[in-house]
N, CA, C and O of each residue as an XYZ file, in Angstrom:
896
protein
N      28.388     -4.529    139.688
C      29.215     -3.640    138.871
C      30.374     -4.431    138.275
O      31.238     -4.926    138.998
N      30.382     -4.546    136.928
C      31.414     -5.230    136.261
C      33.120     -5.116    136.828
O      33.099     -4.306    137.755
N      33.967     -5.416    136.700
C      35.177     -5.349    137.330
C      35.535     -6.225    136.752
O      34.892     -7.250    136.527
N      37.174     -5.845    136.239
C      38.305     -6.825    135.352
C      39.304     -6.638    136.939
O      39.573     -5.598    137.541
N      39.713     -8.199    137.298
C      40.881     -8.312    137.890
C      41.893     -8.892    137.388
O      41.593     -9.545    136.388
N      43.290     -8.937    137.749
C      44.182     -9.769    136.890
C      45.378     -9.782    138.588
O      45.737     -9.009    139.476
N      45.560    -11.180    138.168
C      46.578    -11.395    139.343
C      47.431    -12.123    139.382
O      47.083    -13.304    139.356
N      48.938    -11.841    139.462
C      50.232    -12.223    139.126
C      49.644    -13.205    137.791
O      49.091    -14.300    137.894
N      49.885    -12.609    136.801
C      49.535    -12.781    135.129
C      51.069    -12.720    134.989
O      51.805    -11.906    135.546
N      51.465    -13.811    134.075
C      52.631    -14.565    133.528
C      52.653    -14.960    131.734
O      52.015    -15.826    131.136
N      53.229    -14.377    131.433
C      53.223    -14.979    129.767
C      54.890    -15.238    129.614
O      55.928    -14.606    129.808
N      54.543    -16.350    129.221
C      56.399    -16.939    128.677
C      56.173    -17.800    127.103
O      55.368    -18.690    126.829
N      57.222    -17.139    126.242
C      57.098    -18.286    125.373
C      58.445    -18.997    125.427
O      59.549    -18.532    125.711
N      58.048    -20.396    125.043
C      59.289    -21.596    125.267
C      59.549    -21.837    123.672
O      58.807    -21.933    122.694
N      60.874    -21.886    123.868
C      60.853    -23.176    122.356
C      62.483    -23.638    123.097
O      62.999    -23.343    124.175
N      62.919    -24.444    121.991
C      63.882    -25.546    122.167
C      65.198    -24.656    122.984
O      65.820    -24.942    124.008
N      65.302    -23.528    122.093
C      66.110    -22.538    122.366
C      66.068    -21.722    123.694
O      67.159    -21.492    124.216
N      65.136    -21.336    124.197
C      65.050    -20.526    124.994
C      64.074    -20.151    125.558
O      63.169    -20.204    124.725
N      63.591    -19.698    126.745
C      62.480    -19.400    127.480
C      62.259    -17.782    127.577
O      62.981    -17.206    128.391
N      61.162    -16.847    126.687
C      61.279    -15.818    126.379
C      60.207    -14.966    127.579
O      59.115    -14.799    127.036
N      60.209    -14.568    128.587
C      59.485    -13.969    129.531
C      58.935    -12.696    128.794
O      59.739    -11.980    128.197
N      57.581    -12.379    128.810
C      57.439    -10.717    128.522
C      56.521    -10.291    129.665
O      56.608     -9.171    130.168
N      55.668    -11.180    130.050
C      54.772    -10.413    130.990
C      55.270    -11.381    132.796
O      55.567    -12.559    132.994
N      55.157    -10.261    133.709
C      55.634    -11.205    134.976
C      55.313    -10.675    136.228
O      55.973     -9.735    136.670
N      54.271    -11.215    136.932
C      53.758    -10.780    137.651
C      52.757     -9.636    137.609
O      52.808     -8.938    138.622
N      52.139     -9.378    136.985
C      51.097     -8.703    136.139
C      49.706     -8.456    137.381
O      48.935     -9.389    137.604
N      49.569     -7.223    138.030
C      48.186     -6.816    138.952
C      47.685     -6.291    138.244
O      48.309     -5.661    137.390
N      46.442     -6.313    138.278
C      45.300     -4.949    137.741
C      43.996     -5.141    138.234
O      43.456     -6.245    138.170
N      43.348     -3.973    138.810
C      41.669     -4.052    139.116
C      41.540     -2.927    138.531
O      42.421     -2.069    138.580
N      39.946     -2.713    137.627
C      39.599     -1.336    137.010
C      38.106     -2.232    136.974
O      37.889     -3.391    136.621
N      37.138     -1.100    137.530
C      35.887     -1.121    137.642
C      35.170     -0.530    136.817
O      35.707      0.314    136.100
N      33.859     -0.782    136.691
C      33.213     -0.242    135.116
C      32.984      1.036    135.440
O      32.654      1.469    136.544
N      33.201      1.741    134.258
C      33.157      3.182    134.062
C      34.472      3.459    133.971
O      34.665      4.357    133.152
N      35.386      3.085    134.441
C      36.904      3.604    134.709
C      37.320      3.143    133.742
O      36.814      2.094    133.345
N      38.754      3.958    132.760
C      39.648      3.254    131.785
C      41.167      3.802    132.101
O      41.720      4.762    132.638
N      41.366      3.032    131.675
C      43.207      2.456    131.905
C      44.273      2.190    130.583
O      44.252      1.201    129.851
N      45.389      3.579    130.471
C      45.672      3.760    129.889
C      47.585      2.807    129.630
O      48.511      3.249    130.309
N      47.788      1.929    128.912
C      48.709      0.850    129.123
C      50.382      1.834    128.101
O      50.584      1.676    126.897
N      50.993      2.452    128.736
C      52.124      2.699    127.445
C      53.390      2.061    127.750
O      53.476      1.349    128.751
N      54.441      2.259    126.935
C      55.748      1.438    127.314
C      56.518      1.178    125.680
O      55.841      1.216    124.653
N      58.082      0.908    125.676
C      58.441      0.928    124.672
C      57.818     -0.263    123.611
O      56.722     -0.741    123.902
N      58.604     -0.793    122.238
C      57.845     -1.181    121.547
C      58.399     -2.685    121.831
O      59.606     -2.641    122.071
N      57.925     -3.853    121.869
C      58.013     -4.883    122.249
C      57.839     -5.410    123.450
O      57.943     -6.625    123.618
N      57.547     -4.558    124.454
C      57.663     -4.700    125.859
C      56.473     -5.499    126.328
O      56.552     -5.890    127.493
N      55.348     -5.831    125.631
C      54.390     -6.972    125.966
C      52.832     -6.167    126.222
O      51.864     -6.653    126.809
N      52.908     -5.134    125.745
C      51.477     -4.250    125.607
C      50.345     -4.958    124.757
O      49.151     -4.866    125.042
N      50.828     -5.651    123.716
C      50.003     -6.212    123.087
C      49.322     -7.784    123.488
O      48.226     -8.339    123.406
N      50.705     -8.103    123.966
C      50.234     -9.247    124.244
C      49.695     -9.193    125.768
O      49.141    -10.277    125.952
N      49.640     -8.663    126.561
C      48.514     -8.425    127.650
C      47.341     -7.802    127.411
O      46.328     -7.919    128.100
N      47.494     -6.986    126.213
C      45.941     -6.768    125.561
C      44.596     -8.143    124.966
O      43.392     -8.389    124.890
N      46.057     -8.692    124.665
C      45.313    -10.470    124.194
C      45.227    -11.297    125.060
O      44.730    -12.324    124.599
N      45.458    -11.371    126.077
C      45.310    -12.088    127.254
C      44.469    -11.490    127.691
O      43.575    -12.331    127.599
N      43.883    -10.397    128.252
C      42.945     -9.860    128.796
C      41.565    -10.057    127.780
O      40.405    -10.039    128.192
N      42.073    -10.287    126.070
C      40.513    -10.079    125.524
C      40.480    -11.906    124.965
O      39.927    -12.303    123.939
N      41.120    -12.639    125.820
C      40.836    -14.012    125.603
C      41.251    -14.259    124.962
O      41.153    -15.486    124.927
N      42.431    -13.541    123.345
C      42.841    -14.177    122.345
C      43.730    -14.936    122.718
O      43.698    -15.965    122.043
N      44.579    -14.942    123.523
C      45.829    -15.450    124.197
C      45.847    -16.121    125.431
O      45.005    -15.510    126.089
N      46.365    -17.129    126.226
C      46.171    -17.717    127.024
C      47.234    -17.251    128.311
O      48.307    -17.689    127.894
N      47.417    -16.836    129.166
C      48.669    -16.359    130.322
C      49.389    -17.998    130.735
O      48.721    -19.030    130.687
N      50.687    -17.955    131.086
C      51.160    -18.871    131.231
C      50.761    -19.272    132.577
O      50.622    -20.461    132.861
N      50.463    -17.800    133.893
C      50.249    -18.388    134.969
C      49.343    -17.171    135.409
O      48.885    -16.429    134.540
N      49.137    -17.003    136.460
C      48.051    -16.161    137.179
C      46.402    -16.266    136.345
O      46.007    -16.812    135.315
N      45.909    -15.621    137.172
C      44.560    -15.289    137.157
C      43.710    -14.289    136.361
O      44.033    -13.121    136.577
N      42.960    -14.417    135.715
C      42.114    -13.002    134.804
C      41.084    -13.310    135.314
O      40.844    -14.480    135.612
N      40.112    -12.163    135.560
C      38.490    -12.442    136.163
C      37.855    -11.559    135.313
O      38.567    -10.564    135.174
N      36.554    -11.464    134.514
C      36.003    -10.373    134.444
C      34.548    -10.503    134.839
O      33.892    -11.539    134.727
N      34.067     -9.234    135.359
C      32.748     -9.628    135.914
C      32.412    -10.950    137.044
O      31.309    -11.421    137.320
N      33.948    -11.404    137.644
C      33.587    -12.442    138.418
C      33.644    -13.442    137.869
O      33.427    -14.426    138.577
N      33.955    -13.694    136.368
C      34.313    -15.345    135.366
C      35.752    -15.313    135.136
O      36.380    -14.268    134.961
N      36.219    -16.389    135.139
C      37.518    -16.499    134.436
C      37.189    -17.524    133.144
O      36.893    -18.711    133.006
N      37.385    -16.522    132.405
C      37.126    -17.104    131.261
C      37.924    -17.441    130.446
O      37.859    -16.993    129.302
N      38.798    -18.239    130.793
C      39.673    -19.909    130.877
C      39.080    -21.019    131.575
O      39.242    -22.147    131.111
N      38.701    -20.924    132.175
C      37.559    -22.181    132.803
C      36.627    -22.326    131.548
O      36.109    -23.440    131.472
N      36.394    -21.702    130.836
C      35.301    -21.846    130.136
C      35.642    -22.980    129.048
O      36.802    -22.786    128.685
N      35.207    -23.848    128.529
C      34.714    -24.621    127.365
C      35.233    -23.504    125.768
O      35.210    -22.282    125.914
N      35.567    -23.983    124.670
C      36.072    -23.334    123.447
C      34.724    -22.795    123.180
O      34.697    -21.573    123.030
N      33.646    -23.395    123.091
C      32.281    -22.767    122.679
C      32.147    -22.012    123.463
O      32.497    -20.868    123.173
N      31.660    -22.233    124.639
C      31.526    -20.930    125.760
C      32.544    -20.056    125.753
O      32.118    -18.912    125.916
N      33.659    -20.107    125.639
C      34.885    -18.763    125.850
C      34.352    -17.818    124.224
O      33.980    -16.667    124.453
N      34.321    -18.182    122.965
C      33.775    -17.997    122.093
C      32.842    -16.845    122.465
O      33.176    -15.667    122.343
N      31.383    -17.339    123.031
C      30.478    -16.671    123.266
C      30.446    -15.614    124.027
O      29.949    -14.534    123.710
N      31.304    -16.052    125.710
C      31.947    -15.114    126.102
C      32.433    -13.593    125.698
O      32.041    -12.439    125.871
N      33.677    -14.382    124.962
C      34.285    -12.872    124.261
C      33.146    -11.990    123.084
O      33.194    -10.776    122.881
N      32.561    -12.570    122.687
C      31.639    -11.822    121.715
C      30.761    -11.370    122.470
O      30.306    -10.421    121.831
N      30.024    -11.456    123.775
C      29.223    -11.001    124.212
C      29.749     -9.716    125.425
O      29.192     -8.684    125.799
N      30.928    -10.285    125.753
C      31.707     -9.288    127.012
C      32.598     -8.576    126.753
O      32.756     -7.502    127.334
N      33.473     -9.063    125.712
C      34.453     -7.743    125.122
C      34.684     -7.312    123.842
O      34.683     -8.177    122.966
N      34.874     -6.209    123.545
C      35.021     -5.310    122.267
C      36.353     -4.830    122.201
O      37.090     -4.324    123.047
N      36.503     -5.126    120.905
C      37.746     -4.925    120.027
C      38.287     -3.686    119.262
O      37.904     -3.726    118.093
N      38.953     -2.739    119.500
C      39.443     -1.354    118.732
C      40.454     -1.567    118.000
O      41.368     -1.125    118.695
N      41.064     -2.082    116.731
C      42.701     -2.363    116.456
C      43.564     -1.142    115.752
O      42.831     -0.212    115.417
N      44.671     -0.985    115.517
C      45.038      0.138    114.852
C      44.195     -0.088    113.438
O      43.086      0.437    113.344
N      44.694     -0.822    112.410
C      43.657     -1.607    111.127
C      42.182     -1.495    111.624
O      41.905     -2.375    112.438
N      41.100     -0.573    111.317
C      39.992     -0.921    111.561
C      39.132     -2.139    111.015
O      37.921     -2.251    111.204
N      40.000     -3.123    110.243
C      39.444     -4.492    109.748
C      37.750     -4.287    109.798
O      37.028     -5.124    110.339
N      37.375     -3.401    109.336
C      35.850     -3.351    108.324
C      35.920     -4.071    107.103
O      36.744     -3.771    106.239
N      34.653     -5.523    106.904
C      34.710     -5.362    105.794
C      34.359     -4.131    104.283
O      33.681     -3.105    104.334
N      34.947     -4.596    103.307
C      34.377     -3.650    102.449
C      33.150     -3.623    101.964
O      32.616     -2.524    101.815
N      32.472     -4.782    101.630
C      31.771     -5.013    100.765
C      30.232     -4.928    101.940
O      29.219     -5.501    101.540
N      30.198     -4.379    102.989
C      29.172     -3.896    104.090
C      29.445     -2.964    104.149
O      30.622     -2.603    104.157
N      27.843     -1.739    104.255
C      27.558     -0.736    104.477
C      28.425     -0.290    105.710
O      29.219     -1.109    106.172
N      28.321      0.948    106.264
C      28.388      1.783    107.717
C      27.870      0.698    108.775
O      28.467     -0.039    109.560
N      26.304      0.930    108.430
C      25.233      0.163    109.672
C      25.480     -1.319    109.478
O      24.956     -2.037    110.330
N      26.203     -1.940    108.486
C      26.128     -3.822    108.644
C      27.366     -3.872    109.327
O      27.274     -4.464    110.402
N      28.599     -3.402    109.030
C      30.015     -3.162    109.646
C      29.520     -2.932    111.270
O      29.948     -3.700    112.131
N      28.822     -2.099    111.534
C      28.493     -2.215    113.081
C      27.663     -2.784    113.371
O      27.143     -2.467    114.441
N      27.140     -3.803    112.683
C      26.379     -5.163    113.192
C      26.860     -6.534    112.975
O      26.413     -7.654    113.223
N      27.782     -6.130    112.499
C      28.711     -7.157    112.503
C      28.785     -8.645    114.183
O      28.267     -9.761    114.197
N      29.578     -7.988    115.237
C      29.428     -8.649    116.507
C      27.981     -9.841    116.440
O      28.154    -11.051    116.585
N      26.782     -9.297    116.229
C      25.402     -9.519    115.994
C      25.380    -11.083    114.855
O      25.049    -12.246    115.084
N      25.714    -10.636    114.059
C      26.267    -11.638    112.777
C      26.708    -12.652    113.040
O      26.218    -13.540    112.341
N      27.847    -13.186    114.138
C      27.918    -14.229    114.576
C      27.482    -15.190    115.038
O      27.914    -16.343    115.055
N      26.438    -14.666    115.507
C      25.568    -15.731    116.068
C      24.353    -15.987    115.964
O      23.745    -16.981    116.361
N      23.767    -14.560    115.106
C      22.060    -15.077    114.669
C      21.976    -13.888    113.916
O      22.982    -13.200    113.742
N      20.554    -13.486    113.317
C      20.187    -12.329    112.337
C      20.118    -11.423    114.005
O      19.764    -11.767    115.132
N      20.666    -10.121    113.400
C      20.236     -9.283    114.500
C      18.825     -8.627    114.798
O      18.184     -7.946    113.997
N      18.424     -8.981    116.201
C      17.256     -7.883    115.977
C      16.596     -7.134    115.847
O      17.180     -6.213    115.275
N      15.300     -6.829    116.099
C      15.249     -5.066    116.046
C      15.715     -4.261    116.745
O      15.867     -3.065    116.495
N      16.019     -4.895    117.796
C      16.530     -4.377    119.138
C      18.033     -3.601    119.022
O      18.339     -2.499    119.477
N      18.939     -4.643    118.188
C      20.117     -4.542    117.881
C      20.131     -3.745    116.768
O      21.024     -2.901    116.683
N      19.281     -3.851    115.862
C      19.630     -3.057    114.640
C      19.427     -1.293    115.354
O      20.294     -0.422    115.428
N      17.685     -1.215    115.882
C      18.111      0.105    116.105
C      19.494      0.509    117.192
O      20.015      1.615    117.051
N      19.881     -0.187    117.963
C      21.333      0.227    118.920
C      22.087      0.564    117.670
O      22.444      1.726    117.480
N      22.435     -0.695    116.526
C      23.194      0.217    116.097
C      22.999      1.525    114.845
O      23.922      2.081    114.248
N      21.809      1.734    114.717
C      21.406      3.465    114.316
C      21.788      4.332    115.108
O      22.098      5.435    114.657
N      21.869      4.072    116.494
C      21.910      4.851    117.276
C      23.300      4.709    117.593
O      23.595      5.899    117.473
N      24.474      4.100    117.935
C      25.842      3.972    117.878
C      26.358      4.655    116.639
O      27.396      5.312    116.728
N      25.803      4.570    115.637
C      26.316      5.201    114.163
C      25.924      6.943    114.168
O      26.560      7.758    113.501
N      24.776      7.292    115.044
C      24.176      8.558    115.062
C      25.464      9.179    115.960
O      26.248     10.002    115.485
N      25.555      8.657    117.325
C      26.720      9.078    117.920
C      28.241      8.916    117.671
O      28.991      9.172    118.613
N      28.696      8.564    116.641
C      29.705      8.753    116.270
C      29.810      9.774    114.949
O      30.849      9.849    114.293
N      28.629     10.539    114.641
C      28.697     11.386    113.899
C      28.400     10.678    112.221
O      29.120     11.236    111.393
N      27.669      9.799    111.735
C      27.983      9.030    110.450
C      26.598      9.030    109.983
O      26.436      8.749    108.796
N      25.386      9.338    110.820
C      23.951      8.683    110.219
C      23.903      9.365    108.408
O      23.225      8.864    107.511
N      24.752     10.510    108.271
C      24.254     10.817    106.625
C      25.306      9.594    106.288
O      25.402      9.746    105.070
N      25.943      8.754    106.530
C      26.921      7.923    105.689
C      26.625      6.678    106.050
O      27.438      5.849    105.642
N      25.658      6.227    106.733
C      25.411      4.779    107.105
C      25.273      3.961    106.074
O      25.508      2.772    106.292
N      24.937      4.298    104.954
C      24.893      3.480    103.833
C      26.059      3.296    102.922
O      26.051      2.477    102.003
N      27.343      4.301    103.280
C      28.068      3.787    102.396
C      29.066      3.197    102.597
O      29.269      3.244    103.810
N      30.238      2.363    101.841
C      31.053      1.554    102.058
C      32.256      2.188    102.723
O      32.475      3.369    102.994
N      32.820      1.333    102.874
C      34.325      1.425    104.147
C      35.453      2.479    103.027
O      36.205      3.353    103.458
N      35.275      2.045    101.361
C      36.051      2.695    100.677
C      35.582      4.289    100.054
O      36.113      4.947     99.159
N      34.517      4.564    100.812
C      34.204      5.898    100.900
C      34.188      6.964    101.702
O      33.870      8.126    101.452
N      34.678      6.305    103.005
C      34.973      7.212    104.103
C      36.605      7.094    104.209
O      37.332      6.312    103.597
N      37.000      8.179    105.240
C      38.052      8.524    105.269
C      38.716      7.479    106.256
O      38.143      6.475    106.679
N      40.020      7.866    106.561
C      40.374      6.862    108.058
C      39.637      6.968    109.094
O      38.909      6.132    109.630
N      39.868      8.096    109.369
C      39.310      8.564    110.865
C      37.564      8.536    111.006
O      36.989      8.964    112.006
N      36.891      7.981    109.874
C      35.834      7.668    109.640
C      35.083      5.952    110.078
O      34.080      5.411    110.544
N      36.475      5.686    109.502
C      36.587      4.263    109.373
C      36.891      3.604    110.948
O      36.321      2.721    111.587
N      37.619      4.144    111.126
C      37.925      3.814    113.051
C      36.799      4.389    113.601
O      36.570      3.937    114.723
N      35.620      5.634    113.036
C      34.921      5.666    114.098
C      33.610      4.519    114.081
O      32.800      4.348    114.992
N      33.678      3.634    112.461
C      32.862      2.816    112.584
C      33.336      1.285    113.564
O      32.600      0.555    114.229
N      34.721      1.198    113.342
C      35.097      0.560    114.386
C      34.791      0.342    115.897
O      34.656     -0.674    116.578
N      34.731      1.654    116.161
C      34.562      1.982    117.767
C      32.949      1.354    117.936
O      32.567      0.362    118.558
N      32.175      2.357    117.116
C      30.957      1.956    117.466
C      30.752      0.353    117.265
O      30.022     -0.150    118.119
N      31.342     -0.656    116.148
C      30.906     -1.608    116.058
C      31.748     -2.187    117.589
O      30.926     -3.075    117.815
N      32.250     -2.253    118.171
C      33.426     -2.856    119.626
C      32.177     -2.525    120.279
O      31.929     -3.579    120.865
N      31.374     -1.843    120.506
C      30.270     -1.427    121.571
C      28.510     -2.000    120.923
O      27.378     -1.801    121.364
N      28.797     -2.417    120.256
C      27.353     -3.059    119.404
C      26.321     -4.179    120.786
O      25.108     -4.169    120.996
N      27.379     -4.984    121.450
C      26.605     -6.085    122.315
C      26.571     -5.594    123.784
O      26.044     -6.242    124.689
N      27.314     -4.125    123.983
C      27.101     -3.365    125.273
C      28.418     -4.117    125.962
O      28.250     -4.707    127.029
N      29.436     -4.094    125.477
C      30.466     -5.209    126.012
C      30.854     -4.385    127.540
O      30.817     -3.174    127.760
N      31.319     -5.775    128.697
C      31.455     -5.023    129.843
C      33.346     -4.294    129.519
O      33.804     -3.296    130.075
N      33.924     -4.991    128.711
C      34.988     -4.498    128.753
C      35.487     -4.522    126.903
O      35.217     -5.304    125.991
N      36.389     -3.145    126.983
C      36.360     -2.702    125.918
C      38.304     -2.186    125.510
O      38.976     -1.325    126.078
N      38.623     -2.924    124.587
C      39.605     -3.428    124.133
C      40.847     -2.333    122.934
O      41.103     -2.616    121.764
N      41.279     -1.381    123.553
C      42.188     -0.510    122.269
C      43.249     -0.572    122.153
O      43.972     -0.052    123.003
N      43.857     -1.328    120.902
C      45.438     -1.182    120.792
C      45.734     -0.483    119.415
O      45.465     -0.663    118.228
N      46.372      0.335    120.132
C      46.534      1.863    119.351
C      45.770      2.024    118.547
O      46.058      1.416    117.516
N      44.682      2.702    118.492
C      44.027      2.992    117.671
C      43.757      4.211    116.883
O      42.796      4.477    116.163
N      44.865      4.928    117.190
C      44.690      6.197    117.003
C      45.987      6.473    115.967
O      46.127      7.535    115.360
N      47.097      5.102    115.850
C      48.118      4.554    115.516
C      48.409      5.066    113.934
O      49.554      5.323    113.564
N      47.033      5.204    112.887
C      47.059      5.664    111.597
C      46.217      6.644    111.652
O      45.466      6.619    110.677
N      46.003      7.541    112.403
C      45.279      8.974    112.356
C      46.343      9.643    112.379
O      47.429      9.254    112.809
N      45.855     11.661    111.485
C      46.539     12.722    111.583
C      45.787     12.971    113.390
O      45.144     12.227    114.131
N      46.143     13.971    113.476
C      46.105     15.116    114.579
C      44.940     14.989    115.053
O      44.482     14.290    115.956
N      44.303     16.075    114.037
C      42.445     15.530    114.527
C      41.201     14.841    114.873
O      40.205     14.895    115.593
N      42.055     13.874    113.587
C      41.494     12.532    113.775
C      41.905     11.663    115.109
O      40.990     11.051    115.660
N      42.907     11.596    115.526
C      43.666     11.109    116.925
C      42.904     11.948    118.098
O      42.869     11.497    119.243
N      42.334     13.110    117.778
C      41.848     13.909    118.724
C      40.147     13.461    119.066
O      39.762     13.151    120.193
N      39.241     13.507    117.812
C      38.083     12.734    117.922
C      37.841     11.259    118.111
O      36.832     10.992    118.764
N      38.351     10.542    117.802
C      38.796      9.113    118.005
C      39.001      9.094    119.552
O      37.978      8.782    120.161
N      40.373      9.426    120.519
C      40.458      9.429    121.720
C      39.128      9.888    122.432
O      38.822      9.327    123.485
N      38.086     11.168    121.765
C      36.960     11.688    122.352
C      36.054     10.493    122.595
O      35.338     10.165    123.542
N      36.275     10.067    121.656
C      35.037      8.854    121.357
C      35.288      7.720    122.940
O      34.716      7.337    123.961
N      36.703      7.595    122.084
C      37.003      6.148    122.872
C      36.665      6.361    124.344
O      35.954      5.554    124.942
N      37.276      7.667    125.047
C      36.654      7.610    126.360
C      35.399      8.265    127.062
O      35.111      8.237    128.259
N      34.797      8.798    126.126
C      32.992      9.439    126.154
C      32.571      8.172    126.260
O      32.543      7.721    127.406
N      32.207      7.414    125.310
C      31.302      6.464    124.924
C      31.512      4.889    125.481
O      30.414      4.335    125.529
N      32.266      4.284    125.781
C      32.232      3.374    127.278
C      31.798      3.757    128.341
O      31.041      3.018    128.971
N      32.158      5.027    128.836
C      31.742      5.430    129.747
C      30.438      6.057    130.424
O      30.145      6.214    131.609
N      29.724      6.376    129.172
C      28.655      6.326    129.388
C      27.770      4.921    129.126
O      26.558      4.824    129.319
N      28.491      4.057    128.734
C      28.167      2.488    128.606
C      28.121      1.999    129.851
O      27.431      1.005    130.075
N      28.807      2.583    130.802
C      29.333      1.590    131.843
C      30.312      0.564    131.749
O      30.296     -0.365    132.557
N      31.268      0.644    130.733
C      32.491     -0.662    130.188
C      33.844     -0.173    130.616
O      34.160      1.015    130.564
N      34.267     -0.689    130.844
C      35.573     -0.656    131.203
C      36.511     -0.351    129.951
O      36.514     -0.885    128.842
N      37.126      0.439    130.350
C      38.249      0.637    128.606
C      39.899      0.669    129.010
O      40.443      1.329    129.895
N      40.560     -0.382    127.941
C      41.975     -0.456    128.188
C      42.636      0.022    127.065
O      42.331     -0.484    125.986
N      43.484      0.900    127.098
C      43.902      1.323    125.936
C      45.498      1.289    125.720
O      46.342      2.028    126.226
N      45.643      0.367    124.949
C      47.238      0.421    124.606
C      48.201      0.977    123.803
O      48.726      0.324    122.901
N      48.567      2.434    124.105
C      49.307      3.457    122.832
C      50.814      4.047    123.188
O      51.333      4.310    124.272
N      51.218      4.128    122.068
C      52.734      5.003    121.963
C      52.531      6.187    122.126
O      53.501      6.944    122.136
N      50.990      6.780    122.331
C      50.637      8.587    122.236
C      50.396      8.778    123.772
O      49.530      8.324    124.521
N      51.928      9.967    124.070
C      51.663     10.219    125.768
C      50.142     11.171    125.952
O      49.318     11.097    126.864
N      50.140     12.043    124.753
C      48.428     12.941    125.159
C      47.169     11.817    124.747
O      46.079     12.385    124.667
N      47.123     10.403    124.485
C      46.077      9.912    124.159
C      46.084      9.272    125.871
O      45.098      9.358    126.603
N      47.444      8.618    126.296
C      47.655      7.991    127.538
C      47.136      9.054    128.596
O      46.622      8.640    129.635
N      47.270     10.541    128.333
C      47.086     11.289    129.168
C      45.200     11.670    129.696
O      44.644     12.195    130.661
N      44.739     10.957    128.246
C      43.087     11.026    128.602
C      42.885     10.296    130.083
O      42.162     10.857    130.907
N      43.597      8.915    130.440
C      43.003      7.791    130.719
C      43.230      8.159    132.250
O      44.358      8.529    132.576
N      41.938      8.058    133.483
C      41.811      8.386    134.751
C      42.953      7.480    135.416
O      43.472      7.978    136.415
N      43.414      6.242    135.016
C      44.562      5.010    135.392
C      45.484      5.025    134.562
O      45.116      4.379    133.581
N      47.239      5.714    134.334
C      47.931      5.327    133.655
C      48.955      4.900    134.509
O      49.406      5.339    135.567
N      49.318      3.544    133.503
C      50.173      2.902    133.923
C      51.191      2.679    132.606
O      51.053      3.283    131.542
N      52.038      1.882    132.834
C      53.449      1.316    131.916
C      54.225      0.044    132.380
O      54.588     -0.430    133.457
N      54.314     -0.305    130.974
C      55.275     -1.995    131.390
C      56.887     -1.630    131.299
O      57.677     -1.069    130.541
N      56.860     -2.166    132.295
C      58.615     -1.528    132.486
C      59.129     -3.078    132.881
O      58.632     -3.670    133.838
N      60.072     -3.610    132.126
C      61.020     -5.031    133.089
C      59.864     -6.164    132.915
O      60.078     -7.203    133.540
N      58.666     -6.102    132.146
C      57.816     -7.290    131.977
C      56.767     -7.220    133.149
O      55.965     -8.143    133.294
N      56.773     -5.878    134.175
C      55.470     -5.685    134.806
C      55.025     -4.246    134.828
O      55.765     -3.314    134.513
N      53.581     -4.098    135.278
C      52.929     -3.481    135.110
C      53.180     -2.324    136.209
O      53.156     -2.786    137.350
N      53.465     -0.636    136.132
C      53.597     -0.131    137.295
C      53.151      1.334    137.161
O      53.180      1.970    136.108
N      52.782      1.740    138.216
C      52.235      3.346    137.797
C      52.620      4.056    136.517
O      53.726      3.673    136.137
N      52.124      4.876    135.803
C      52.645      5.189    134.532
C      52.675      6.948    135.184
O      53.082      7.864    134.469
């Protein structure tokens, strides 16, 4: 069973001037199926423990495990492969290209590394069916709405079955409703994946979905 650990996790940035602490002493275990909801004021290091956890970022000290790898040991090619194969990405910006359909936008992940197969193409018919889009799979990113557009997002973050699954605020440029189906999504559909979901938002009823909330308070992590 997949499992993200993190243990006394440290991020500091240095320059000539000054030594800037945001993250310090940093615990976390969340097992697959379970998601974990991250809130706290704005600068307080939500993001950047979101990037440390999805490999974009490196921790100054402690430990990240997922599935039993620390994937910092890994080689630039292998960490690469890694993250494309183990974790999925939600951002506020649903960064779809334009100039790809519905169904290529969520085959995107696939794209990196070879033609996708049949295998993959139908997953993602079927990721696009469950997010409500199969009459729109064919059309472009500048024909759907926002809350359209994030739901092609979601589904494309879940395209390679990732064990762990990655949201910073994503609900950040939705009205009401849209913030309401979006959150549905985000924690239905990992979970019936079996992935782990971390979600990092300023919305206390989106934080309030998540079975684990917590908050960064003082640069660590503590019951929310």
């Amino acid at each position: 069973m997949p499992k993200l650990v993190v243990k006394g996790l440290c991020r500091e940035f240095i320059s000539p001037a000054e030594t800037l602490s945001v993250l310090r002493d940093v615990d976390l275990e969340v097992s697959s199926g379970e998601n974990l909801s991250i809130v706290g004021p704005s600068g307080c290091g939500k993001s950047t423990l979101l990037y440390i956890l999805g490999t974009l970022d490196r921790p100054t000290a402690g430990q990240v495990e997922l599935d039993g790898v620390n994937p910092f040991s890994l080689s630039a090619k292998l960490l690469a492969e890694f993250r494309n194969q183990s974790i999925g990405f939600v951002f506020q910006d649903h960064h779809l290209l334009p100039q790809l359909s519905v169904t290529e936008n969520v085959l995107l992940p696939a794209l990196a590394t070879e033609n996708p197969s049949s295998e993959l193409v139908e997953r993602a018919d079927a990721l696009v069916r469950d997010i409500g889009l199969s009459q729109r799979k064919d059309h472009l990113p500048g024909q759907l709405s926002g809350g359209e557009r994030q739901r092609v997002a979601v589904a494309r973050a879940l395209l390679n079955r990732p064990k762990l699954l990655l949201a910073d605020e994503p609900t950040g440029n939705l009205d009401a409703d849209n913030t309401q189906r979006i959150t549905e999504l985000l924690f239905d559909l990992p979970r019936r994946e079996g992935a782990i979901l971390a979600v990092v938002t300023h919305s206390d009823w989106v934080a309030s979905q998540a079975s684990k909330q917590m908050r960064l308070e003082d640069h660590r992590l503590v019951p929310g």
